[in-house]
C-alpha positions as CSV (number, residue, x, y, z in Angstrom):
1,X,119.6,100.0,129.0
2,X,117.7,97.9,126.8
3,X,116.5,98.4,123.1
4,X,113.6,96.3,123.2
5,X,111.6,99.5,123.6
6,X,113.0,101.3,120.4
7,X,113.2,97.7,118.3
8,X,109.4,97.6,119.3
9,X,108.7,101.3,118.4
10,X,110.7,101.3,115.0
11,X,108.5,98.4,114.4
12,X,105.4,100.1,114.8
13,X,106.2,103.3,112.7
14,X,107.0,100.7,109.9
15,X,103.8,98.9,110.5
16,X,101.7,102.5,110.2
17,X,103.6,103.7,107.2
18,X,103.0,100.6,105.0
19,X,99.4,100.8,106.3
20,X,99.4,104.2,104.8
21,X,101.1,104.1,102.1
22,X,98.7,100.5,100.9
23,X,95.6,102.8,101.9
24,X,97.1,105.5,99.5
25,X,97.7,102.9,96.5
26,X,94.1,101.6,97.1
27,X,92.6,105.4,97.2
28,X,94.2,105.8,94.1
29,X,93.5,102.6,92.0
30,X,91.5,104.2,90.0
31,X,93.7,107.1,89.0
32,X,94.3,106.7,85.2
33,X,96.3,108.7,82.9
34,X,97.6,109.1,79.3
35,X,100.4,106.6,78.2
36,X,103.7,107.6,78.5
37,X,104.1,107.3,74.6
38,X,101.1,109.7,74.2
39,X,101.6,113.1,72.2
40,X,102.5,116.2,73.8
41,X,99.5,118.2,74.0
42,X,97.9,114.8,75.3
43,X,100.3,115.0,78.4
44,X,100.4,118.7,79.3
45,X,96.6,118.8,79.5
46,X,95.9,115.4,81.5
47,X,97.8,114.5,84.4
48,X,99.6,111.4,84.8
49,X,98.9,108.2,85.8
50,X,98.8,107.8,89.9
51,X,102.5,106.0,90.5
52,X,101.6,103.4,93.4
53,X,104.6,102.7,96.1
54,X,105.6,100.1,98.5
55,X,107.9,100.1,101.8
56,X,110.7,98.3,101.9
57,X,112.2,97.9,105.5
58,X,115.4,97.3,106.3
59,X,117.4,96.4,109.8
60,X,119.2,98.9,111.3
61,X,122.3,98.6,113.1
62,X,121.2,98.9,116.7
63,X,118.2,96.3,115.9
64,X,115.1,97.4,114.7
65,X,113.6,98.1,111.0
66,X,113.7,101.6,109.1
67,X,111.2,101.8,106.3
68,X,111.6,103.0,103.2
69,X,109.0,104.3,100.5
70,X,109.9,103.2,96.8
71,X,107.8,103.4,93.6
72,X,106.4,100.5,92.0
73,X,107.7,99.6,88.5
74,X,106.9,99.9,86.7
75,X,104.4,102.4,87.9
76,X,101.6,101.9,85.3
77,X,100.0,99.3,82.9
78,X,98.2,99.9,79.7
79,X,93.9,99.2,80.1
80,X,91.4,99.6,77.7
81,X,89.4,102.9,78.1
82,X,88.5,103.9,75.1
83,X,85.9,106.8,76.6
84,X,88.6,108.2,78.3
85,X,89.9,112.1,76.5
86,X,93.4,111.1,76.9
87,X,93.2,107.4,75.4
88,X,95.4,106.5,72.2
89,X,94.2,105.4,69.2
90,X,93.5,102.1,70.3
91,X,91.6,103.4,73.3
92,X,94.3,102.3,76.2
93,X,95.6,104.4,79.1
94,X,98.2,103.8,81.4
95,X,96.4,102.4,84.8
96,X,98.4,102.4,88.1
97,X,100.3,98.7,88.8
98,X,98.1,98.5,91.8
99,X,97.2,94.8,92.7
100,X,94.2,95.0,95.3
101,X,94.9,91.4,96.6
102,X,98.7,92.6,98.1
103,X,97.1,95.4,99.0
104,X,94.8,93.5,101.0
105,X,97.5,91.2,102.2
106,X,100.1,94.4,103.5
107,X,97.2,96.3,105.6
108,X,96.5,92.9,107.7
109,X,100.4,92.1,107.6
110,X,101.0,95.9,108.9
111,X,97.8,95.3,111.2
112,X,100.0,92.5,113.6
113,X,102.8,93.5,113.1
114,X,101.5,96.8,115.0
115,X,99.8,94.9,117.3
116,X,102.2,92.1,118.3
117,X,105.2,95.1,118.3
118,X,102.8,97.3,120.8
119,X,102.4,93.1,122.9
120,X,106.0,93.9,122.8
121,X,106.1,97.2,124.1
122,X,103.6,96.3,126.8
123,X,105.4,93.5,127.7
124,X,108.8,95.3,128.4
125,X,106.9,97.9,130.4
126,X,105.1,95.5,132.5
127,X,108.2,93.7,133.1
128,X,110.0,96.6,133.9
129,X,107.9,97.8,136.7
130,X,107.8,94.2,138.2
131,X,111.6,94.7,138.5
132,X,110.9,98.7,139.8
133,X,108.9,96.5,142.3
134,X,110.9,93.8,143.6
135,X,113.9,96.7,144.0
136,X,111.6,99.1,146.1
């Protein structure tokens, strides 16, 4: 038995969950909150700043990749908003450590890695009913 069909498949679930999890961080670029060194009141009545994440895959021990979801740090980095109700004195908020360009970069990276793990997949199947074949 062969675990080119399960290396090929762990692939893919990796290659959808950084897909999602970059579309999440780019939904959410815009998610702002108060500083973590704002006042009290300031951070009970305004929620926090959107924390941004990133997969991390590792091998596993029959072959294969297991991913792993892991918050950015640090999660947030002060911007100037100055019209914003939960801004400090200075006018800055904490802004989610999203950078668009990686974020751009990790959804095509996740795009072939799907597709050349499903050229994989396809592969093995084709080459497994050519030997169904030959034995019949």
């Amino acid at each position: 038995m062969s675990n080119v069909p399960s290396i090929a498949m762990s692939g893919m679930s990796a290659a959808a969950l950084r897909l999602d999890v970059s579309a999440r961080n780019v939904a959410n670029v815009s998610s702002a909150g108060p500083l973590p060194s704002a006042g009290l009141a300031i951070v009970q009545n305004y929620p926090a700043a959107y924390t941004p994440q990133r997969v991390d895959q590792v091998e596993t021990a029959g072959g294969g990749t297991r991913a792993i979801v892991v918050p950015v740090s640090p999660a947030t980095t002060p911007m100037q908003d100055a019209a914003a109700p939960y801004a400090d004195n200075n006018g800055m908020v904490a802004a989610p450590n999203v950078d668009l360009a990686a974020e751009a970069i990790d959804q095509l990276v996740a795009r072939y890695d799907f597709a050349f793990n499903a050229v994989v997949l396809r592969s093995y199947a084709q080459m497994m009913k050519s030997l169904l074949d030959i034995t019949a």
